[in-house]
DRENDO-1510 file (C-alpha; in Angstrom, 1 decimal, always signed):
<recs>
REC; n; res; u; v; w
REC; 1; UNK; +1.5; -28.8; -8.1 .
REC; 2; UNK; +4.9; -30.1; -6.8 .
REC; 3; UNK; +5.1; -32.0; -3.4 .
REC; 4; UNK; +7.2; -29.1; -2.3 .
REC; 5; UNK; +4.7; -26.3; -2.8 .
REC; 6; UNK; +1.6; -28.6; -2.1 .
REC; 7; UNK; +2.7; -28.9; +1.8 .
REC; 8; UNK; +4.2; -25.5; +1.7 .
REC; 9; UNK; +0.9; -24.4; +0.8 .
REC; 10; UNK; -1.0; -26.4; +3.5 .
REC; 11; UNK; +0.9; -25.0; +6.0 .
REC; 12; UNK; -0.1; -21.5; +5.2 .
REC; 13; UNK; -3.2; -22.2; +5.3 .
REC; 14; UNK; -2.9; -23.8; +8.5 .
REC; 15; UNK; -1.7; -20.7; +10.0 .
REC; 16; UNK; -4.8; -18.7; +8.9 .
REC; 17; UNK; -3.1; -16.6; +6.6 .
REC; 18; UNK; -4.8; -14.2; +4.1 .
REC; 19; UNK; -5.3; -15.2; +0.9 .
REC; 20; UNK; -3.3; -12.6; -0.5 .
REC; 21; UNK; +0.0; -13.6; +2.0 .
REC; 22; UNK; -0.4; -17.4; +0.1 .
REC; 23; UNK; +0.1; -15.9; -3.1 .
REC; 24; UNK; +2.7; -14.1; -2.1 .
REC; 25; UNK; +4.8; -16.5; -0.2 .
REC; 26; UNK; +4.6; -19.4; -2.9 .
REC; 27; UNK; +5.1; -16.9; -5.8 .
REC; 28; UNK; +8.4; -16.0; -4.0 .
REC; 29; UNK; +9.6; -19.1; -3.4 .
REC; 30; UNK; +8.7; -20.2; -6.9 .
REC; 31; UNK; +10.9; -16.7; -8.7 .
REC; 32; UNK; +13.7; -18.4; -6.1 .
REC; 33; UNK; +13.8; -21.9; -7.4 .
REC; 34; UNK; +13.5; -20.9; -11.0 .
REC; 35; UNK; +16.4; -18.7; -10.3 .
REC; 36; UNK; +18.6; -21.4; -9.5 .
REC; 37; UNK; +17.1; -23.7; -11.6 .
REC; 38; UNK; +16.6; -26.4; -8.5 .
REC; 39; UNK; +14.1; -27.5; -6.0 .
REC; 40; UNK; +14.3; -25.4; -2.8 .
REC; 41; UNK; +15.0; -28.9; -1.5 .
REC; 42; UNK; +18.6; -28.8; -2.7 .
REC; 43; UNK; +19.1; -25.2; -2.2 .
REC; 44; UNK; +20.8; -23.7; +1.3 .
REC; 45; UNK; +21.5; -20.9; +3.8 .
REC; 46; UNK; +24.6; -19.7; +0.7 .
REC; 47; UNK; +21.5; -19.9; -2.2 .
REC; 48; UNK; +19.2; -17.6; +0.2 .
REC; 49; UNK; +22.1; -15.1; +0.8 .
REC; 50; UNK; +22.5; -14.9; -3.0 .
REC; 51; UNK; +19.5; -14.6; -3.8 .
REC; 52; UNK; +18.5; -11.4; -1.9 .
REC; 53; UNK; +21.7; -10.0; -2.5 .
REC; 54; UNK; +20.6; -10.5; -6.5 .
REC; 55; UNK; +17.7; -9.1; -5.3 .
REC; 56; UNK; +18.8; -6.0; -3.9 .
REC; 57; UNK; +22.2; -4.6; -6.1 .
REC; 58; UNK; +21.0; -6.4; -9.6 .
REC; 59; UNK; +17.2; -6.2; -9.8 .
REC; 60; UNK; +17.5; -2.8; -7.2 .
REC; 61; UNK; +14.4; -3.8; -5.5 .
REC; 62; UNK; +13.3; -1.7; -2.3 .
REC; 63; UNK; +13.8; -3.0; +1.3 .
REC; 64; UNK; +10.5; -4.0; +1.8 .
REC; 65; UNK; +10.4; -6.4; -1.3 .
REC; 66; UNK; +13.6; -8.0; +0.4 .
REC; 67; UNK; +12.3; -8.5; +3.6 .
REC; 68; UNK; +8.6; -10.0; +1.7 .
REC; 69; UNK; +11.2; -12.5; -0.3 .
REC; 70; UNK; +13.3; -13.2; +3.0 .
REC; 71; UNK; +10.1; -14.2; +5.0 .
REC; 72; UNK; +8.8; -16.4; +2.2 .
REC; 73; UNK; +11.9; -18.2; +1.9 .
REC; 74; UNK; +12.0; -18.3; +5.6 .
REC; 75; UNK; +8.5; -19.9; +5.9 .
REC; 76; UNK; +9.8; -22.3; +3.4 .
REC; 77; UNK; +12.8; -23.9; +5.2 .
REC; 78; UNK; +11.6; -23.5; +8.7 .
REC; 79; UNK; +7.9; -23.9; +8.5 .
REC; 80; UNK; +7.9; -26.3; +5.8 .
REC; 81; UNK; +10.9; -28.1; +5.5 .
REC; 82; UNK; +12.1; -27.9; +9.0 .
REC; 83; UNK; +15.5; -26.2; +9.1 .
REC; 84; UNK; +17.2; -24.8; +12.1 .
REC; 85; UNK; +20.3; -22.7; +10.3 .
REC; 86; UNK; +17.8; -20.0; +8.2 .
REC; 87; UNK; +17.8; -16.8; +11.3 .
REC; 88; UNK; +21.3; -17.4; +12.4 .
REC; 89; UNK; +22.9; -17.2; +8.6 .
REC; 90; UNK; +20.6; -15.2; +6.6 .
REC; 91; UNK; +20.5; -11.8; +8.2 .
REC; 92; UNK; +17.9; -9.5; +8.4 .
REC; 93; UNK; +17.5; -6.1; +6.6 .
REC; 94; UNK; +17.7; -2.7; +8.4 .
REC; 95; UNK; +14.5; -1.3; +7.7 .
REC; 96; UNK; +15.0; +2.2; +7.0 .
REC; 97; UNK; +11.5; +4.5; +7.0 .
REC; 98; UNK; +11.0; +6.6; +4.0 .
REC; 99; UNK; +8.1; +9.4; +3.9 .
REC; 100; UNK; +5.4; +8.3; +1.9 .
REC; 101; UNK; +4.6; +9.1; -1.5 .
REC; 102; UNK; +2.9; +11.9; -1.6 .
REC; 103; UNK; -0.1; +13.5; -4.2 .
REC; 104; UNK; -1.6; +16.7; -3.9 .
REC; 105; UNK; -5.2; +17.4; -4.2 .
REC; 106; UNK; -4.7; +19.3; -7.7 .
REC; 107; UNK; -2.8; +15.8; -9.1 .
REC; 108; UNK; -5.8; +14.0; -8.0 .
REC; 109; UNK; -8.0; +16.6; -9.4 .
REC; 110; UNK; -5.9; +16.3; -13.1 .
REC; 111; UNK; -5.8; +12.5; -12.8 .
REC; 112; UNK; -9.6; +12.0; -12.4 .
REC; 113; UNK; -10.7; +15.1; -14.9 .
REC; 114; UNK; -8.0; +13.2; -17.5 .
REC; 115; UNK; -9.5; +9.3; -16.9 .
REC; 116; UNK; -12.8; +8.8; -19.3 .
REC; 117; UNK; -13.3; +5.4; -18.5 .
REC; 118; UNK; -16.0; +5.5; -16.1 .
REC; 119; UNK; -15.0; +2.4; -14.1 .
REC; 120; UNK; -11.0; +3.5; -14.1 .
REC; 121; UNK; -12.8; +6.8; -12.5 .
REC; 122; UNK; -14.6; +5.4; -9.7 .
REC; 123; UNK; -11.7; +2.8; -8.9 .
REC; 124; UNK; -9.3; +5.9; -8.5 .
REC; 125; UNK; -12.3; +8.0; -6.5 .
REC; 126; UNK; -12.7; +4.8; -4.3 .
REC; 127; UNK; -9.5; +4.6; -3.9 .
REC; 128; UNK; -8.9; +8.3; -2.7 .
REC; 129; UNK; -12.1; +8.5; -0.8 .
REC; 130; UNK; -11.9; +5.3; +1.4 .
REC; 131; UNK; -7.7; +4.8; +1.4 .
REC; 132; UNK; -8.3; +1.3; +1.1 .
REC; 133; UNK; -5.3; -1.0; -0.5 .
REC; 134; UNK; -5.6; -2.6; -3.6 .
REC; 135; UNK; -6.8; -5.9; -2.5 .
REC; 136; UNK; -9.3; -4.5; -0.1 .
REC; 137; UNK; -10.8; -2.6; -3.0 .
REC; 138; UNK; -10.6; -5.4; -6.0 .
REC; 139; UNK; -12.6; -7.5; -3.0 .
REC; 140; UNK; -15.1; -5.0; -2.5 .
REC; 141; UNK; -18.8; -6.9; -3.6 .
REC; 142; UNK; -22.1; -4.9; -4.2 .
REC; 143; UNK; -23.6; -5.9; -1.2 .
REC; 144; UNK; -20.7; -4.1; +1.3 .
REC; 145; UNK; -21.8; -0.8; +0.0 .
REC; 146; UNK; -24.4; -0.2; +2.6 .
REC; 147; UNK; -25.8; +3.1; +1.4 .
REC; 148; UNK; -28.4; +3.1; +4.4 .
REC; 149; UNK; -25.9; +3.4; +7.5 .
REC; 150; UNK; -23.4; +5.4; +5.3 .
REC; 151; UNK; -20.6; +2.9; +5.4 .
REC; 152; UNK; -18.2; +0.5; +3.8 .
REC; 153; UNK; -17.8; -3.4; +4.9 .
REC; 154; UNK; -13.9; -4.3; +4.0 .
REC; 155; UNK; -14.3; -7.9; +4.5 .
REC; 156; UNK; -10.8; -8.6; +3.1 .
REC; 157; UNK; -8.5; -6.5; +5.3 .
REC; 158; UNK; -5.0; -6.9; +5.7 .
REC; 159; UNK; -4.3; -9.1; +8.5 .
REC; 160; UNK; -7.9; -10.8; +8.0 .
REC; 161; UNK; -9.6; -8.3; +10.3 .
REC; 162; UNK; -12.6; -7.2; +8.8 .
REC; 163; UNK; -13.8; -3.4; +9.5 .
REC; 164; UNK; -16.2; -0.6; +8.6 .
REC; 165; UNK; -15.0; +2.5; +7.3 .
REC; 166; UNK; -17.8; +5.9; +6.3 .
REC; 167; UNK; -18.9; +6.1; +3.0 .
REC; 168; UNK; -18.8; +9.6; +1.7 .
REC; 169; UNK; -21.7; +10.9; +0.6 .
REC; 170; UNK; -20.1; +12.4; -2.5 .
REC; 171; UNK; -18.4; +9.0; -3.3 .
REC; 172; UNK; -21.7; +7.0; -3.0 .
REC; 173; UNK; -23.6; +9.1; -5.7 .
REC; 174; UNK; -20.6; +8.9; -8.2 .
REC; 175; UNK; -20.9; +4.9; -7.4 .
REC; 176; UNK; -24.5; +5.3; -7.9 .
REC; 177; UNK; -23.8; +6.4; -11.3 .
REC; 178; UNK; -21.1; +3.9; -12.3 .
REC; 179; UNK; -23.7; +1.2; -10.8 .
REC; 180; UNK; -26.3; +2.0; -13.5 .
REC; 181; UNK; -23.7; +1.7; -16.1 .
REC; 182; UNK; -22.2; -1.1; -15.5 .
REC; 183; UNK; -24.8; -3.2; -13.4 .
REC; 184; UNK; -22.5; -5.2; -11.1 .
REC; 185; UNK; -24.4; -8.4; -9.5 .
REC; 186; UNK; -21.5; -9.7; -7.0 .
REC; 187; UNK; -17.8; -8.0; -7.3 .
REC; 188; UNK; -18.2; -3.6; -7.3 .
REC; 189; UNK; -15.1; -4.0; -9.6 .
REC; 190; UNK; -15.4; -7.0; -12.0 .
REC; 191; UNK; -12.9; -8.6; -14.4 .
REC; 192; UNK; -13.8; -7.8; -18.0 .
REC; 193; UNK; -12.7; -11.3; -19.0 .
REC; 194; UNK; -13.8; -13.3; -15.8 .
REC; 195; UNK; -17.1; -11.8; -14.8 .
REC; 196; UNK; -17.3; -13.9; -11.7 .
REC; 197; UNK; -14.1; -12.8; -10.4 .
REC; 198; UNK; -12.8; -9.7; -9.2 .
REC; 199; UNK; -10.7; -7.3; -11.3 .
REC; 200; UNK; -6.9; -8.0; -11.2 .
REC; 201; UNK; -4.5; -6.5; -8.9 .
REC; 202; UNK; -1.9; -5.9; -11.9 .
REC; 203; UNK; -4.9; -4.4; -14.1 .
REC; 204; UNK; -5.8; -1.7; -11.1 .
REC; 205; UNK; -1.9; -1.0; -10.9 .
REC; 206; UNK; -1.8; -0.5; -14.9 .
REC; 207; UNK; -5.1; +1.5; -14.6 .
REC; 208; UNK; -3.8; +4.3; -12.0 .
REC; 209; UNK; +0.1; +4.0; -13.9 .
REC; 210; UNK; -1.4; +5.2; -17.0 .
REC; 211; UNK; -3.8; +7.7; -15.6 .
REC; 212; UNK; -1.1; +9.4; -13.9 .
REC; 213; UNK; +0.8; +9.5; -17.3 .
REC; 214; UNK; -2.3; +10.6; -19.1 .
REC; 215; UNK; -2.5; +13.7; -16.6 .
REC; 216; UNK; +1.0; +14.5; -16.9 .
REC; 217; UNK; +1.8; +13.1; -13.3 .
REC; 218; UNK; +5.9; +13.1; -13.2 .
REC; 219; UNK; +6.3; +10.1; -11.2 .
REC; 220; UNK; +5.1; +6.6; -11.2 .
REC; 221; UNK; +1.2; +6.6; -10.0 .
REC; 222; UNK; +0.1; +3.4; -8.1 .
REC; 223; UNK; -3.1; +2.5; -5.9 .
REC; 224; UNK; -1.1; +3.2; -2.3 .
REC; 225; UNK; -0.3; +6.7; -3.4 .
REC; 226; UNK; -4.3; +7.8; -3.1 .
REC; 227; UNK; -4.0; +6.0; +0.3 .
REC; 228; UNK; -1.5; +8.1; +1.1 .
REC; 229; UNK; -3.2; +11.2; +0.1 .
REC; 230; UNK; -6.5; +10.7; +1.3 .
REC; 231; UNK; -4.1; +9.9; +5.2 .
REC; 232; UNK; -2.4; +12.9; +4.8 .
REC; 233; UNK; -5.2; +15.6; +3.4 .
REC; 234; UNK; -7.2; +14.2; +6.1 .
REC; 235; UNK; -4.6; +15.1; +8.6 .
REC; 236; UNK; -4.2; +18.3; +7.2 .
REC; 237; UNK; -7.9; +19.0; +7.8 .
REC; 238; UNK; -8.0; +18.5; +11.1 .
REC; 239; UNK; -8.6; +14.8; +12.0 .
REC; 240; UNK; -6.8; +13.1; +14.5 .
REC; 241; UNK; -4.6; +10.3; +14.8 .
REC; 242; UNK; -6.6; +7.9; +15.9 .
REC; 243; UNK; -9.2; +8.2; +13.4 .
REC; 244; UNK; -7.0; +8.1; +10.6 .
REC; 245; UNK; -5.6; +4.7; +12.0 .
REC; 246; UNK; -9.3; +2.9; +12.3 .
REC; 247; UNK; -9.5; +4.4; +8.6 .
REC; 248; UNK; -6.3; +3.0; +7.5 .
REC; 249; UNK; -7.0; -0.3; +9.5 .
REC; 250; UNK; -3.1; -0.3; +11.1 .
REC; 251; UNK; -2.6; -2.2; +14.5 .
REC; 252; UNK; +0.0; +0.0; +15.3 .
REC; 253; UNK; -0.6; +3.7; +15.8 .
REC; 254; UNK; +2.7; +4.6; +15.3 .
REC; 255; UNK; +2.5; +2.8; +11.3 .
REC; 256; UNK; -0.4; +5.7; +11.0 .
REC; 257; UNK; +2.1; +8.3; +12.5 .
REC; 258; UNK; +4.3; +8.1; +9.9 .
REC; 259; UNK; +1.8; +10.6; +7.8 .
REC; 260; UNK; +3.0; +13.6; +10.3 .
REC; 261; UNK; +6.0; +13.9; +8.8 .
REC; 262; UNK; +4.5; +14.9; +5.6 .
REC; 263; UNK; +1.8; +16.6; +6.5 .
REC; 264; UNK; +3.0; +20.2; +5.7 .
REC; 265; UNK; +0.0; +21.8; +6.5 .
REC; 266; UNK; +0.1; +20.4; +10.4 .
REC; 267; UNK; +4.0; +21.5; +10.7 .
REC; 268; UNK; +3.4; +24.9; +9.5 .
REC; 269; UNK; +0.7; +25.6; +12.0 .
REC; 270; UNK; +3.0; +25.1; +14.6 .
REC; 271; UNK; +4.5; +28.3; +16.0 .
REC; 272; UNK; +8.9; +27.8; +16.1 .
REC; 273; UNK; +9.7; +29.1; +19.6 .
REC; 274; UNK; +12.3; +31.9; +18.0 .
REC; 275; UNK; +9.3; +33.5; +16.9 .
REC; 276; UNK; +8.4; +34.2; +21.0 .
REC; 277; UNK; +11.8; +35.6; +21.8 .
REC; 278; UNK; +12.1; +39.2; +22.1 .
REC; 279; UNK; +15.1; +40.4; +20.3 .
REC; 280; UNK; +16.2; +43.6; +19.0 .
REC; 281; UNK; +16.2; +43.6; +14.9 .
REC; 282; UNK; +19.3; +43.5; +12.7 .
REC; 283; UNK; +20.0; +46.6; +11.0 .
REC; 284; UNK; +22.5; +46.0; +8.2 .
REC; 285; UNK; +23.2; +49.4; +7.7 .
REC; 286; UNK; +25.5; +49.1; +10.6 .
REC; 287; UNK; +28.9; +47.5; +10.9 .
REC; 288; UNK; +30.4; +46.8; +14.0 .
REC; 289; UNK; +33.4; +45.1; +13.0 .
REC; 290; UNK; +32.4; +41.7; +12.6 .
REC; 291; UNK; +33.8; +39.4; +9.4 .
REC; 292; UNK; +31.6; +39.1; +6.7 .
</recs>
């Protein structure tokens, strides 16, 4: 470990940040020096600029990558190395809110009834049941499942608050049976290769990538899709707002409001106010002079 990264490191953990933000950060800053082929040290506001533009027309990243590899970098010169010049010459992205991706129940459906794998099944199920992210599922352990109050301990939550979120009746007896397959002691989802470690978060995105390929799925499948999903179909059931966001575990209720706009089912209930208007109906069989 260089001196760079070694105090670079030490300062995020300083700050409390998740484990999961550390990895993130350093990894950034390490694609950035190997990029120019120089310590950060050497590198300025010019070699940050270049770097996200590279970023953003060559590699065609999305805005939220960018703005993940600007706050890295960021942390890096004026957390670690103490630079004033980073906010007032590296600027930051508009971000500009998409809808989310969207699955529907019969994708789901085709996905699960084409995975045979029993553990690539229950990882999927989990993930559609509980919408938990990807690390918050690969960190699930054995002992969180707590079958007797019906719920689910997510001790590695984004942001580092931990919550509890219902366990579905349905879900836990699918569980049950994936349990006395695979006997888990510690980690619900272990590595194959590391049995004392948790399964990867690249081998959970190849997992749901080539599930959605098996079941003929036309668009890229990833783990935050089922989140999604399980957001909006809940919405479209019936549940409210505010529920969905404990669910989710977003600070902000208006990150969790973002689902409305997709859920079709909830703008279709709601009656247009033409439709009260009392107007006389076209007859086409007339013409009263008017250009066609």
């Amino acid at each position: 470990m260089t001196p760079l990264r070694k105090r670079m490191t030490e300062e995020l953990h300083l700050r409390n940040l998740s484990v999961t933000t550390v990895l993130t950060y350093v990894r950034s800053v390490e694609r950035f020096a190997k990029h120019f082929r120089q310590s950060p040290e050497q590198l300025g506001a010019e070699h940050v600029r270049d770097y996200l533009l590279y970023l953003k027309n060559v590699r065609k990243v999305q805005t939220n990558t960018i703005l993940v590899n600007r706050s890295a970098l960021r942390f890096l010169y004026v957390n670690t190395l103490k630079q004033t010049w980073f906010d007032d010459q590296v600027p930051m992205p508009k971000r500009r809110p998409g809808l989310p991706g969207q699955l529907t129940a019969e994708e789901i459906t085709r996905i699960l009834d084409h995975t045979n794998n029993l553990k690539h099944w229950t990882i999927i199920a989990t993930f559609y049941a509980t919408a938990l992210r990807c690390d918050e599922l690969r960190n699930l352990k054995v002992c969180d499942i707590d079958s007797k109050r019906m719920v689910i301990f997510v001790r590695q939550a984004k942001g580092g608050v931990p919550r509890e979120i219902p366990l579905s009746p349905v879900l836990l007896e699918r569980l049950r049976v994936y349990f006395r397959w695979r006997r888990p002691t510690d980690w619900l989802f272990p590595s194959k290769q590391r049995q004392d470690s948790p399964l990867e978060d690249a081998s959970i995105r190849v997992l749901c990538r080539t599930a959605g390929h098996r079941a003929g799925i036309g668009r890229r499948v990833h783990p935050h899709l089922f989140r999604h999903a399980c957001a909006t179909h809940m919405l479209d059931a019936g549940a409210d707002l505010r529920t969905i966001q404990v669910l989710l575990g977003h600070g902000d209720i208006r990150t969790t409001a973002k689902y409305l706009r997709v859920s079709i089912q909830r703008l279709q209930s709601i009656q247009s106010p033409f439709d009260t208007l009392n107007v006389r109906p076209l007859d086409q069989s007339k013409d009263d002079g008017r250009q066609k």
